[in-house]
C-alpha positions in Angstrom: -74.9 -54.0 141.0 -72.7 -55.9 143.6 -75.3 -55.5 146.4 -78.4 -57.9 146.8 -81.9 -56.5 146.8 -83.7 -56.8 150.1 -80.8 -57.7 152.0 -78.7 -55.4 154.9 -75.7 -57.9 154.5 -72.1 -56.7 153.5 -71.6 -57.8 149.6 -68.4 -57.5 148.4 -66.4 -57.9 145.7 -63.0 -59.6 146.8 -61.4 -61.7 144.2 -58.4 -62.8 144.4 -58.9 -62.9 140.3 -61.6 -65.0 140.7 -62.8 -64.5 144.3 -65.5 -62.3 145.5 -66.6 -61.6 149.4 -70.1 -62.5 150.2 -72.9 -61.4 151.8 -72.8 -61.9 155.6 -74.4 -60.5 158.2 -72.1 -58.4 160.5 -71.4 -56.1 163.3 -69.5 -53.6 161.5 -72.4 -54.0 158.0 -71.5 -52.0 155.3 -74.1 -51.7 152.3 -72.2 -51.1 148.9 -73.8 -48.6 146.4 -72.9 -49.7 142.9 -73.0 -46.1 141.3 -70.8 -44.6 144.2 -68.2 -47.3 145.1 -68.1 -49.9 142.6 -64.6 -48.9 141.7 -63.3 -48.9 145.3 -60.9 -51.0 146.9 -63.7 -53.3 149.0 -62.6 -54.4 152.7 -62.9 -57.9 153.9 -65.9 -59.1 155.8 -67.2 -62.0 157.2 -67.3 -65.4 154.8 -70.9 -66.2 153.4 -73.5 -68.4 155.7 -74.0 -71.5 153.2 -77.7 -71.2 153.4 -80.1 -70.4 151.4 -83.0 -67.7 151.9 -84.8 -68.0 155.2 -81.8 -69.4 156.7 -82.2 -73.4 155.0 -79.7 -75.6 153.4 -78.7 -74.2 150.0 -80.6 -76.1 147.3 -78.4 -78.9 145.4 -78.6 -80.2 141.5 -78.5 -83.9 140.9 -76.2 -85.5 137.9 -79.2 -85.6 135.7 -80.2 -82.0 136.0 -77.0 -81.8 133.6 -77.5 -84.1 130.9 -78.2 -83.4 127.6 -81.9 -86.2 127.5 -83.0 -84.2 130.2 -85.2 -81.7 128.2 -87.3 -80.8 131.3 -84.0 -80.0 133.4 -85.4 -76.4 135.2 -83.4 -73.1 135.0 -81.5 -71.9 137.7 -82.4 -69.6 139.8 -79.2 -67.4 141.1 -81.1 -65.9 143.6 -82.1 -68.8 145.7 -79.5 -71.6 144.7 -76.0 -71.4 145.3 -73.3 -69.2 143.3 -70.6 -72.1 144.0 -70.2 -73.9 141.1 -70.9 -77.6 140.1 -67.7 -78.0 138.5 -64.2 -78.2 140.6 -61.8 -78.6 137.7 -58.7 -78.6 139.7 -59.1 -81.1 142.5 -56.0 -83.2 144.4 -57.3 -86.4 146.1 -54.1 -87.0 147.5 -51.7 -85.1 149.4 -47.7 -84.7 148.5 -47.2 -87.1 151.1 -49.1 -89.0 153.8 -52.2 -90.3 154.4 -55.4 -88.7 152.3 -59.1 -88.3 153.1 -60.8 -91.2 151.9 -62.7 -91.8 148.9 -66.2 -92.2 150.6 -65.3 -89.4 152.7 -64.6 -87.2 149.9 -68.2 -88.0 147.8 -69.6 -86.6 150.5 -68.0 -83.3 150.8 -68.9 -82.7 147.3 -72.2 -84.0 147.8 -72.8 -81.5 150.5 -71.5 -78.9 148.4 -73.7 -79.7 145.4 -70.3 -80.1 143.2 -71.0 -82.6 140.6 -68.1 -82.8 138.5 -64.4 -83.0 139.3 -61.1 -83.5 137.9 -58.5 -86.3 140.1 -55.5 -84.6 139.2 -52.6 -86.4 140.6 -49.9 -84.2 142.6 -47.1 -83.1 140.3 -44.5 -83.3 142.6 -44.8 -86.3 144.9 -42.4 -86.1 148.3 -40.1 -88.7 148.9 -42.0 -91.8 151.0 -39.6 -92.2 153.7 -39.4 -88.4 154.6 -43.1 -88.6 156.0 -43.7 -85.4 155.1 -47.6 -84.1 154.4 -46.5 -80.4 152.4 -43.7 -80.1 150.3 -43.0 -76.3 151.7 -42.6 -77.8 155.4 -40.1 -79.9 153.8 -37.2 -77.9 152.4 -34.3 -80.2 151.0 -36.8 -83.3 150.4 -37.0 -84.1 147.1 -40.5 -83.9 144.8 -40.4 -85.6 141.9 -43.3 -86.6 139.2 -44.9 -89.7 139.7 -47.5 -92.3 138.6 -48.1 -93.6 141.9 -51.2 -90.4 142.5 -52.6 -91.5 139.3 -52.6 -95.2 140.3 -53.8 -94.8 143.3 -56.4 -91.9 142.1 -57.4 -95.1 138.9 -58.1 -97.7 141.8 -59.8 -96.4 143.7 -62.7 -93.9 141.3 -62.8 -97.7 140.2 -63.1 -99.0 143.6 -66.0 -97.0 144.6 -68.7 -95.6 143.0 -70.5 -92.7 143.2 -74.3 -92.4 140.9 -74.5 -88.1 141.5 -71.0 -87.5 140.6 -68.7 -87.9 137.8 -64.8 -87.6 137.7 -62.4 -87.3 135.2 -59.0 -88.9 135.7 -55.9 -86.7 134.9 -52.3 -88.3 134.1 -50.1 -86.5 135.9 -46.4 -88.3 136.1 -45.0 -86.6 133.5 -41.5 -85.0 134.2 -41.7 -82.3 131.2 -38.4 -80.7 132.0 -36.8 -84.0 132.9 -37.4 -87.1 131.0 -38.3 -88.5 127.7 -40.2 -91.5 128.1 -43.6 -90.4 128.3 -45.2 -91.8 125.6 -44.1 -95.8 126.7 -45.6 -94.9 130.3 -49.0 -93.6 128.7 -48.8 -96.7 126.3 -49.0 -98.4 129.7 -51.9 -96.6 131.5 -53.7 -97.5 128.0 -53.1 -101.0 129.4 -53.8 -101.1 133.1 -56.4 -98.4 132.9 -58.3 -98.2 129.0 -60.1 -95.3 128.7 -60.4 -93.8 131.8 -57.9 -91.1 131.7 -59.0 -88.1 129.7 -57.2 -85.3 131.1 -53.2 -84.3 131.8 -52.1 -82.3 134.5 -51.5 -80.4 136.6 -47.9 -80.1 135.2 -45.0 -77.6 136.2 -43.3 -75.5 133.7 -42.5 -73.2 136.7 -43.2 -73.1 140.2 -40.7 -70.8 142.3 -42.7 -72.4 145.1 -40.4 -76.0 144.9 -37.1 -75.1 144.3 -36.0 -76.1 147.5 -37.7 -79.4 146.7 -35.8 -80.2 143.7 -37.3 -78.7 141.0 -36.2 -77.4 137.9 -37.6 -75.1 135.7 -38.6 -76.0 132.0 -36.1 -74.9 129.5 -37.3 -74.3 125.4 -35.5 -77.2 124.3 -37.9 -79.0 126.9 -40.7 -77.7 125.3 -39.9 -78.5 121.8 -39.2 -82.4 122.5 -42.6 -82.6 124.2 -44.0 -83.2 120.5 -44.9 -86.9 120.7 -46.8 -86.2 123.9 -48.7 -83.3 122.7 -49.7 -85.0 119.7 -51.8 -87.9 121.7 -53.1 -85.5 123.8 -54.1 -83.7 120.8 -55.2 -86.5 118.9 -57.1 -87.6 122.1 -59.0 -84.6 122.6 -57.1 -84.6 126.2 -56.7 -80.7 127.7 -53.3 -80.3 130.0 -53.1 -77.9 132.7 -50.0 -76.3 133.1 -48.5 -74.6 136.6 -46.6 -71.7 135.3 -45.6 -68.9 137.8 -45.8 -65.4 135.3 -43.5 -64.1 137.3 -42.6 -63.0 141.2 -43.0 -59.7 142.7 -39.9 -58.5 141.9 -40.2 -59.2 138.2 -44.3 -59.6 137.6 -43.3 -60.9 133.8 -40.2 -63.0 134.7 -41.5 -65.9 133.0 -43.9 -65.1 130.5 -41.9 -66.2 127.5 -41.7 -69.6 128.4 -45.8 -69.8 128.5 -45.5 -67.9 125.4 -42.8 -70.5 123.6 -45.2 -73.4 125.1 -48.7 -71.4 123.4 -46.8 -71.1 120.2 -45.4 -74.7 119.9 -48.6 -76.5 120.1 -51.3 -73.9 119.7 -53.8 -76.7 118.4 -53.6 -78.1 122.0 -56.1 -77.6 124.4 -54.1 -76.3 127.4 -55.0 -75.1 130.7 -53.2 -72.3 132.6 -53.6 -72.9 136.3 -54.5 -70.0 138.8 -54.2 -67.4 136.0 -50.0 -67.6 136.2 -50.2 -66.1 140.1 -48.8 -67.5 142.9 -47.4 -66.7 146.2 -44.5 -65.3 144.7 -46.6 -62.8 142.9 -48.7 -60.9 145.4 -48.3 -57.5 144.3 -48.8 -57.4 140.3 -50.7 -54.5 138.9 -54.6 -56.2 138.2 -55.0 -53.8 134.8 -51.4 -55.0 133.6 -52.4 -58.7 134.8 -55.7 -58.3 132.9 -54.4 -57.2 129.8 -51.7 -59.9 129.4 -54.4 -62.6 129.9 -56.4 -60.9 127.1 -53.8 -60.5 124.9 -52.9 -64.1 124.9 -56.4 -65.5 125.3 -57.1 -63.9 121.9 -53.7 -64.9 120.2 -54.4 -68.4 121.5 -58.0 -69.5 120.9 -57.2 -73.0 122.8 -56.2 -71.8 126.1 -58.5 -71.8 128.6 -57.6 -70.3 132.1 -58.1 -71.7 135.8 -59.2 -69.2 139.0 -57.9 -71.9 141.5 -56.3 -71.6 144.5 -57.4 -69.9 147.3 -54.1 -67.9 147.6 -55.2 -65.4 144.7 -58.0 -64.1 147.7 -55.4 -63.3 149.8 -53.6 -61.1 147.0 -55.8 -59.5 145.1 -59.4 -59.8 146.1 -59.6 -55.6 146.4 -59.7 -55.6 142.7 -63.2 -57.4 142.3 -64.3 -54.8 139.5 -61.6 -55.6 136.9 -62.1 -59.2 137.0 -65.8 -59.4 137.3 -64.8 -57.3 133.7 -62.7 -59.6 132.4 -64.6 -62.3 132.9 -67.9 -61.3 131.7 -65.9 -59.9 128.6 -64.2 -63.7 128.2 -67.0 -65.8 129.2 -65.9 -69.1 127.1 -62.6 -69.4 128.5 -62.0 -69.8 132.2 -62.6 -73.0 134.3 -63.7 -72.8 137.9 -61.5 -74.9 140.9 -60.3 -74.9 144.7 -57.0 -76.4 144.1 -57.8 -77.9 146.8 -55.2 -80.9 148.3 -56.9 -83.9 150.4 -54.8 -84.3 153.5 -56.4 -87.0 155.8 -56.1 -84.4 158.6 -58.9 -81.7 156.6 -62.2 -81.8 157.4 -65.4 -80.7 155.0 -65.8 -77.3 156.3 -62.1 -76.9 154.9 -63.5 -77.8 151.4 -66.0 -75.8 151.7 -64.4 -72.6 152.5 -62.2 -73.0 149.3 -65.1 -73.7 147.1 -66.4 -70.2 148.6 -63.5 -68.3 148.4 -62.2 -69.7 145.1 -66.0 -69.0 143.7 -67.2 -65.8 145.5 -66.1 -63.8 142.0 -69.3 -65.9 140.4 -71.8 -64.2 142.4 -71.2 -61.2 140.4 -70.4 -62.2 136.8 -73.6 -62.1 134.4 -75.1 -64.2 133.8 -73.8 -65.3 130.2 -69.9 -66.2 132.6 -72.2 -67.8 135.1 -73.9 -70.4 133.0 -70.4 -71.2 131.2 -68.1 -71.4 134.0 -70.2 -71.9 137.4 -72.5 -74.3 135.8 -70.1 -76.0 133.5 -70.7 -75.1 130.2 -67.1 -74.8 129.4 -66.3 -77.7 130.9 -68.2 -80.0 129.5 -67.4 -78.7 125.7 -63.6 -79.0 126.5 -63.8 -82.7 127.5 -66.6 -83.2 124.7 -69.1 -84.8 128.2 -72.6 -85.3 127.4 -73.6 -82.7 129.7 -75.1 -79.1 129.7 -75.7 -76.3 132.0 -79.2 -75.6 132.4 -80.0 -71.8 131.7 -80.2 -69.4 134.3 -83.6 -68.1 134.9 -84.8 -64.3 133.5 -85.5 -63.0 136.7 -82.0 -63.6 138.2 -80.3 -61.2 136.6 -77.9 -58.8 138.0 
């Protein structure tokens, strides 16, 4: 099941909830054999080449394989085109402070990596300009606050320069949800400077343990009930919001569940996005089966949550557990988003990007493919933002 046909390469299953080790080539090769070790913990190998059979570049879709007037779009082959996906739904163009990557420079890292289809989120907690500081957890004591100057920027620029193979969606992500009460006057004014072009919200913090020592404060339940107004537009909009909220830490894996839960049951008609699954780098060492099952429960309380596998940190955690969420997610198919999380400081090269992508994707190379089509090739997001795109089906003979 987990192991390629016809290849000696180590495939493994390491998802850190969403990631999965590749095949590589190796000294130390190990072949997996599904009926005897598919529920073992798998060990780490080396990352994936990025090519394609016989050693060539991995083969890349265009835009237009993905729109709906293409009737001749072909299937997709899983076996000889890449198990990255074309969607990176939780994207950062900007760093928390600093210079960024720039926008030409960043078309072509998803060009190379055959991502079509991104979401600009802005950063949700913006360092102070004058401390100079690049990464809010090398900067203890500096303040990160919520800002529109990401989403300004992010706005100008997707303006700015164009791209034909690649479409982005704009996320509005100033709002201070635990702090102020204004929102509605500052989205009346990105109506006005930018009509139409924002379509998503987030990434926003509820909780992250992660920036305390930057400031932040955690989102009480009489927050949550005055964000009404908001939620309404977004509703009324058709906008989905992605919301960072830590479950919990290691010490208590459930700590803050029953503020997602108050949040869920408020607006349960909005569209809302929990980032990374609720983990975190405070929560290395929760039970996967107890994980799973709280994800399941609320998916099916909550038929408008959808959940993201960003972040790159989850591999480090819990990618021994590749079994239970390959499960999961073939079993829930319609309701997770793929992303890197990744954050554009001008110092990161492509092969940075790239890693992420693998790492934050390696979980797809073993889902069926049902969870493939919708979340590697976008079928779920393009029916949450309403695009005029779908994914192309995956060819009969690539199945697992």
């Amino acid at each position: 099941m987990f192991t390629p046909k016809n290849q000696t390469a180590v495939c493994l299953i390491i998802p850190a909830l969403l990631i999965l080790a590749g095949c590589a080539t190796t000294k130390t090769e190990t072949v997996i054999d599904s009926a005897k070790d598919a529920n073992k913990p798998i060990p780490v190998v080396a990352q994936s080449t990025g090519t394609g059979v016989g050693g060539g570049p991995l083969p890349k879709r265009s835009l237009n394989d993905f729109k709906k007037s293409n009737v001749n779009a072909p299937c997709y082959d899983r076996k000889n085109e890449p198990f990255t996906p074309v969607v990176d739904s939780h994207f950062h163009p900007r760093p928390f402070g600093g210079k960024a990557i720039t926008p030409p420079e960043l078309y072509r890292f998803f060009d190379e990596a055959g991502v079509r289809f991104v979401n600009y989120y802005g950063i949700g907690q913006v360092l102070e300009l004058k401390s100079e500081c690049t990464y809010y957890l090398d900067c203890p004591g500096v303040n990160a606050e919520p800002s529109v100057k990401n989403d300004f920027v992010n706005g100008m620029e997707v303006t700015a320069y164009k791209h034909e193979n690649l479409n982005i969606v704009l996320s509005m992500t100033f709002m201070d949800i635990s702090k102020r009460d204004d929102i509605l006057k500052t989205i009346k004014m990105y109506d006005k400077e930018f009509p139409g072009m924002f379509k998503w919200a987030g990434e926003l913090n509820v909780v992250k343990a992660a920036l305390t020592k930057n400031g932040h404060t955690y989102v009480t339940p009489e927050n949550i009930a005055k964000w009404a107004p908001f939620m309404k537009v977004l509703r009324e909009r058709n906008i989905p919001v992605t919301l960072h909220s830590d479950l919990g830490n290691d010490a208590n894996p459930t700590l803050y569940l029953p503020l997602m839960q108050k949040v869920l049951a408020t607006y349960p008609n909005n569209k809302i996005v929990w980032a990374h699954m609720g983990l975190s780098k405070e929560l290395t060492k929760m039970n996967p089966d107890l994980h799973v099952s709280i994800m399941k429960k609320i998916l099916d309380q909550y038929p408008n949550l959808y959940l993201d596998i960003s972040w790159d940190v989850l591999y480090e955690s819990y990618r021994d557990f590749g079994p239970i969420f390959i499960k999961f997610f073939n079993e829930n198919p319609d309701r997770i988003l793929p992303g890197t999380d990744f954050v554009a400081a001008g110092h990161k090269e492509y092969k940075t990007y790239a890693n992420e992508l693998d790492l934050t994707s390696r979980v797809l190379k073993y889902v069926n493919d049902d969870a493939f089509r919708q979340i590697a090739l976008g079928e779920n997001y393009f029916k949450l933002l309403g695009l005029d795109y779908q994914a192309p089906q995956v060819c009969p003979s690539a199945a697992n």
